[in-house]
N, C-alpha and C positions, 0 to 999 in steps of 0.2 A: 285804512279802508274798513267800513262797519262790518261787522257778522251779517253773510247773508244765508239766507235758507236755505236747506240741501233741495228742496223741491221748487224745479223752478215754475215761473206763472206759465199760461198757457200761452199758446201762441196768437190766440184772437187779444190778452191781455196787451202782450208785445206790440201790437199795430193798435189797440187803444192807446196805451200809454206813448205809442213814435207821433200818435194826431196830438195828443197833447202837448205836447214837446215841442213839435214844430212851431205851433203855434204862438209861445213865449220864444224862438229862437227868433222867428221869423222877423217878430218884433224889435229885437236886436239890430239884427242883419238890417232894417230898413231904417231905424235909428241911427246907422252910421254911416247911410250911402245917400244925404239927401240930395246930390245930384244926380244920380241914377235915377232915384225916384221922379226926379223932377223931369228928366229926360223921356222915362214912363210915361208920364202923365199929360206930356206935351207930345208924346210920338215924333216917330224920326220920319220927317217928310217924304215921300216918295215911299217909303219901303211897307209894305201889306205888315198887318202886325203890327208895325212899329223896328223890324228888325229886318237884315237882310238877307238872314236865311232864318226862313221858321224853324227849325230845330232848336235856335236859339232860345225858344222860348220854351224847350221841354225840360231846364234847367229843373232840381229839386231846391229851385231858391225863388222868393216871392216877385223877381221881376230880374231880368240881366242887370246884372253890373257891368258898366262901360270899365273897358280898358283901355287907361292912357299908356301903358309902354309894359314889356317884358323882356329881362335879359335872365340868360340861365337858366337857373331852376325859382323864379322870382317872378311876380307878374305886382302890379299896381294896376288900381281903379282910380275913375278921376277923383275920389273924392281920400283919393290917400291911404286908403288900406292897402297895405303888404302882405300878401301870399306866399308859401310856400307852394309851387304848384306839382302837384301829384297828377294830373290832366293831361298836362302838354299837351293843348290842343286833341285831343283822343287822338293821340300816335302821333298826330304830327310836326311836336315839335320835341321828336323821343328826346334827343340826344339834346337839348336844350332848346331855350328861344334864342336865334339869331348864332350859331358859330360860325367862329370869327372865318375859318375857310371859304363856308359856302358864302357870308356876306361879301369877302374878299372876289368870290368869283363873279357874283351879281354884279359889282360895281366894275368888274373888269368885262363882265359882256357887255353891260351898258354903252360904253363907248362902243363896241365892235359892233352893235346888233343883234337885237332878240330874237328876232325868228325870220330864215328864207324861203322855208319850206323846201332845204337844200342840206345836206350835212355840215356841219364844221368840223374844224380840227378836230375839237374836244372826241368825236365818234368814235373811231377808231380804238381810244384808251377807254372810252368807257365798255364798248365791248368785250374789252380784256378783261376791264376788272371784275363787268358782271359775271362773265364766266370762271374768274380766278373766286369770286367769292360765292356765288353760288352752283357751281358745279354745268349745266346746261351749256348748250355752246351755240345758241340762235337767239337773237334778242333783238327786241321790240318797246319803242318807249311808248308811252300814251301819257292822258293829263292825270286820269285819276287810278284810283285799284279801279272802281266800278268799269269804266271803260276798257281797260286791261282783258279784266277776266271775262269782259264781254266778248273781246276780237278773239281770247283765246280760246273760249269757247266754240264759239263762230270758227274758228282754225280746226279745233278736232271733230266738229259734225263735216267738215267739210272734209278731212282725211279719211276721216271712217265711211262716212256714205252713210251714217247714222242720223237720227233726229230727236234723240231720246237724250237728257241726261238726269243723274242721278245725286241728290243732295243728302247731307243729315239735316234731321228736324233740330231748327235753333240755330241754322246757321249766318252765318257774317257773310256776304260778300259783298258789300254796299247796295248799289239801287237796280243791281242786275236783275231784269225782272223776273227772267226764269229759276230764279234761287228764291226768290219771295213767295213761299208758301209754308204752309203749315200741314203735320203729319196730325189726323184727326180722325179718331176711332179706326183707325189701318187706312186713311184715304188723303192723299197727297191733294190739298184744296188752295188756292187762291189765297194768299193773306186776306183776313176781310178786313186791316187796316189801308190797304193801298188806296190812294187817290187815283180815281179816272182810269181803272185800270181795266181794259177790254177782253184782251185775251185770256182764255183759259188756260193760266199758265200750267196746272193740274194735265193737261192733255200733252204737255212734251217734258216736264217734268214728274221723278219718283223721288218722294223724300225717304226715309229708313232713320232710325233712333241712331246717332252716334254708338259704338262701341256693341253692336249688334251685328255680329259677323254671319249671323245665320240670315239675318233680315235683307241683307248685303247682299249673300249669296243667293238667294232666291231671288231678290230686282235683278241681279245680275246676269240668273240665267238661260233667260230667251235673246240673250245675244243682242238687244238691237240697241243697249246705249252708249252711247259718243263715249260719254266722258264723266267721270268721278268729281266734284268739284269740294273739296274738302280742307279746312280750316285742320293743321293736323293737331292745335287743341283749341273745343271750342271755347272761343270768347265771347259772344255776344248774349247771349241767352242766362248767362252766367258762366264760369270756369271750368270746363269738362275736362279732363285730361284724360288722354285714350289710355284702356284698361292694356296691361302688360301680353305681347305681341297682337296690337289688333291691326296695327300699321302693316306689319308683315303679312296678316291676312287681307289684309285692302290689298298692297300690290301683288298678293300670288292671285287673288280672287281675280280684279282686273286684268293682270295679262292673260288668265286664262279664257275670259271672256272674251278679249279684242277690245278690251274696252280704256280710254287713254285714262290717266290717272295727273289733275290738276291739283296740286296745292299752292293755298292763297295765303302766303306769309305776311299779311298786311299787317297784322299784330302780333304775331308771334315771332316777328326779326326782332325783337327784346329776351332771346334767346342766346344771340350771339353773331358774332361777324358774319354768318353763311345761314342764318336763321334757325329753326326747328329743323329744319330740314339737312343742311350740315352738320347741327350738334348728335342728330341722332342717325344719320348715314338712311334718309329717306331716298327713295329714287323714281322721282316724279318725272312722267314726259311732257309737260306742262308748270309753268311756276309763275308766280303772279306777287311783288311789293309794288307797295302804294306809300302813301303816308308819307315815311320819314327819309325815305332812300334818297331824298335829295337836300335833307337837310329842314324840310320844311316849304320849301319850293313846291309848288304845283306841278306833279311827275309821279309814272308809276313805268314800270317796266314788266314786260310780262316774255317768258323766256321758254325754247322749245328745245328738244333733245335732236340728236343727228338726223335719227330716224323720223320723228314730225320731221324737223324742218324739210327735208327732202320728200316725205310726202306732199308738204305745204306748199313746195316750190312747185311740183307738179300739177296743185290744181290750181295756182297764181299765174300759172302760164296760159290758162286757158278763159282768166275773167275777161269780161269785158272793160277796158281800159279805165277808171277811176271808177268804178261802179263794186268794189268787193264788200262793201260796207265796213270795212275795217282801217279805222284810224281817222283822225281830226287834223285841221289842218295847223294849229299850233300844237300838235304832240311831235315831238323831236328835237325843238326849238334849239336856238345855239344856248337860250337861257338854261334850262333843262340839261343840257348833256354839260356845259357849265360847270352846275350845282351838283349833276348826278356825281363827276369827277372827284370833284373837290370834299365830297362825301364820304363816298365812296373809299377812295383814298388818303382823306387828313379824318373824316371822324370816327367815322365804321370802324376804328380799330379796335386791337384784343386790350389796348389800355383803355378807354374808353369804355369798352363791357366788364373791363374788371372792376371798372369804378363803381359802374351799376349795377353789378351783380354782386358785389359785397356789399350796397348798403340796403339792397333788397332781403337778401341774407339776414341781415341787421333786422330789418325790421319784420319780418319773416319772424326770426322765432320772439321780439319783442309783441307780437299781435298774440302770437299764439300761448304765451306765455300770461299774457292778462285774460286769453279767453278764459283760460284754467283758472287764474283766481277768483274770475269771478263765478264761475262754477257754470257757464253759461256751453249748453251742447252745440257749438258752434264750432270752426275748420278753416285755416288759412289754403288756397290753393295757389299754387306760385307757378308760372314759365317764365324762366329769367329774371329780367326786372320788371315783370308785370307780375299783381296780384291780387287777391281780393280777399274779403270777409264770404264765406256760405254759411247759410242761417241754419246748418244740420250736422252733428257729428263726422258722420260720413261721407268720403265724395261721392263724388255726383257721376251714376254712368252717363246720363244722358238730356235730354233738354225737359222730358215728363220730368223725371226727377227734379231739375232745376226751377219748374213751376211750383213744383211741389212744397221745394223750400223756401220759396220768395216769402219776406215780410215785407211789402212794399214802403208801407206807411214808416216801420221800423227806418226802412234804409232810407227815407227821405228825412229822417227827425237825423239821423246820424251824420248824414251829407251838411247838412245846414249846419249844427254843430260843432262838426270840426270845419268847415267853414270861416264859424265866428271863431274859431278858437285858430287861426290863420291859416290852414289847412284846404288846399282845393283838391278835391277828386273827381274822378269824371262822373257826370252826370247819371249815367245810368251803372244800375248795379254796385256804384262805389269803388269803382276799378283804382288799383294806386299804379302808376307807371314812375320808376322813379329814376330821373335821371340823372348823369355820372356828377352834377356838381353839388349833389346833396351832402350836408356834413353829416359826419356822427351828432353835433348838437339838435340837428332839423329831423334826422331820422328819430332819437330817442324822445325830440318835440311831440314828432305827432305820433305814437306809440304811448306816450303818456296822456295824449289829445284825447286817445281812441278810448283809452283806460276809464278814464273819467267821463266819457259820454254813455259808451256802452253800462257803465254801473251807472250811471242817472236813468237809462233805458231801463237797467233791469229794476232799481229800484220803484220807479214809475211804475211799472209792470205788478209789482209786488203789492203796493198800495189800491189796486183795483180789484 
């Protein structure tokens, strides 16, 4: 590796030199996918875009790559490129693509029937298990998180007699609208990225800076909000990990307000078999997985404590009959409770997170280990087997911060990169999720992947 300068370039040089970079990668990357491209160019009939969810197109890559198959930690494009996939689907296919349990259950509901809108067998076990693994003893399936933490929202305005709830700025909980805003010169406003979006959602929503116990306590103190809705480390914004007891101050601050306290383990069950919330003895009256909890399956379960549910029961008894606006009519499916089973019980196990948490581990200190040689003031932050690069010495308390530190341009020259270099990461932020069938050869692959892009990054940098 050359001698590089104690002083590094500046950070406007880093997002010059990540545009140029792309540029020559991009070139690459489209040189080896000419069916993709061609695919591009002809667009996919019917679908807006060209694709059939526009997200698809917010890739940090010059056009989607079609995927013809994915087993494990492995995915293929049609045009023959082999990935290592660090993505899984952003959570949803943590535990791999296709295990063999859940596909075993799919093919075993197929015969029997997907959905009666009636419970099956499977029910009963799966309510066991979600309470044997996550702690709560009231459960609820639904199709997505977003739907989840919608009804369970809807469930504690409806216990408390509240209309108010309370977010961090930068947080994750899919497309629930009252979570879609931004904290802005002290004033909870309207994402002003939403499409079609009418209501003010600012007028029943208070957002407050993660790891900000005084900002916490004061939304908290006029008594009038439902409920807490909090990611217990954030993800999406980039990697916040709460500052040492702030969680205990959330749940003494919320019980003493009256106010319920939800956490949405939709990312953060890469933790461990009972999530963040198990590993660290959180004690939520509300709890909300999405994503992977079925294996990959279309399924989210959102779960209530003694005390909800028997509040919940008491205002269920007085809705008017199918009118509560909580739940869809394929959430609970025989498919779903299934997969949730089979999950639940053959994957979700502690051998299974030991596999992913040791080669997280692995690659954990192999990232941060080249950060240092390359002298570059940069920070691995880890929950479980999820992790990332932040572009700053120090963590991050909170989502201003995480703004603070975005190199945008940087992290799309790096994504493409180890891309071309076989490596897929999620789209945004360069999230790596690493799941349990990863070798030691494919961990220390992309750890020397990272090595050699970030030193073309910073040399790059250097030369401007």
């Amino acid at each position: 590796m050359p001698v590089l300068p104690s002083s590094l370039p500046s950070r406007e040089a880093f997002e010059a030199a990540g545009r140029r970079l792309y540029a020559a990668e991009a070139a690459l990357f489209e040189a080896r996918r000419p069916k993709s491209a061609a695919a591009r160019d002809s667009g996919a009939a019917g679908f807006a875009g060209g694709v059939p969810m526009h997200w698809m197109l917010d890739w940090p890559m010059p056009f989607p790559m079609i995927v013809a198959g994915a087993c494990g930690v492995h995915l293929t494009d049609i045009d023959g490129n082999v990935l290592v996939d660090f993505c899984l689907g952003d959570t949803g296919a943590m535990f791999g693509h296709g295990p063999a349990p859940v596909v075993a259950a799919m093919a075993a509901s197929a015969t029997r029937g997907l959905t009666f809108m009636l419970p099956s067998a499977d029910a009963a076990p799966v309510g066991a298990l979600l309470a044997q693994h996550f702690g709560l003893s009231h459960w609820q399936v639904a199709t997505t998180a977003s739907d989840a933490n919608r009804f369970a929202l809807r469930a504690a305005r409806a216990v408390t007699g509240r209309s108010r709830i309370l977010v961090f700025d930068g947080c994750y909980h899919g497309t629930v609208e009252d979570t879609l805003v931004d904290l802005v010169d002290g004033a909870t406003i309207t994402r002003r990225s939403l499409i079609g979006q009418v209501a003010d959602t600012g007028l029943t929503t208070v957002a407050v800076p993660f790891n900000d116990v005084g900002a916490l306590a004061a939304a908290l103190a006029d008594g009038d909000i439902a409920c807490v809705i909090a990611e217990p480390v954030m993800t999406n914004c980039s990697m916040i990990l709460p500052a040492p007891g702030f969680h205990a101050e959330l749940r003494r601050l919320t019980r003493a307000a009256g106010t319920l306290l939800l956490i949405d383990e939709t990312h953060t069950l890469s933790t461990g078999p009972g999530g963040y919330t198990g590993a660290h003895g959180l004690e939520p009256d509300l709890m909300v997985m999405g994503k992977p909890v079925a294996g990959g399956v279309p399924a989210a379960v959102w779960g209530m404590s003694e005390a909800v549910a028997a509040r919940f029961a008491l205002v269920r008894d007085r809705e008017e009959h199918g009118h509560s606006g909580i739940g869809t009519t394929l959430s609970g499916s025989a498919l779903q409770l299934a997969c949730l089973r089979a999950c639940l019980s053959e994957v979700m196990t502690g051998a299974t997170y030991a596999a992913m948490l040791r080669q997280a581990g692995r690659i954990e200190a192999g990232l941060a280990s080249a950060i240092a040689a390359l002298g570059l003031d940069w920070h691995v932050a880890r929950v479980g087997a999820r992790l990332e690069v932040v572009f700053r010495a120090r963590p991050l308390l909170n989502a201003a911060d995480a703004r603070a530190a975005a190199l945008p341009e940087a992290e799309r020259a790096l994504h493409l990169m180890l891309l071309n270099a076989g490596f897929l990461l999620t789209p945004f932020h360069d999230m790596v999720l690493v799941g349990p069938m990863v070798t030691d050869d494919e961990a220390d692959g992309f750890v020397a992947a990272f090595a050699a892009a970030a030193g073309r990054l910073r040399q790059a940098a250097e030369m401007l």
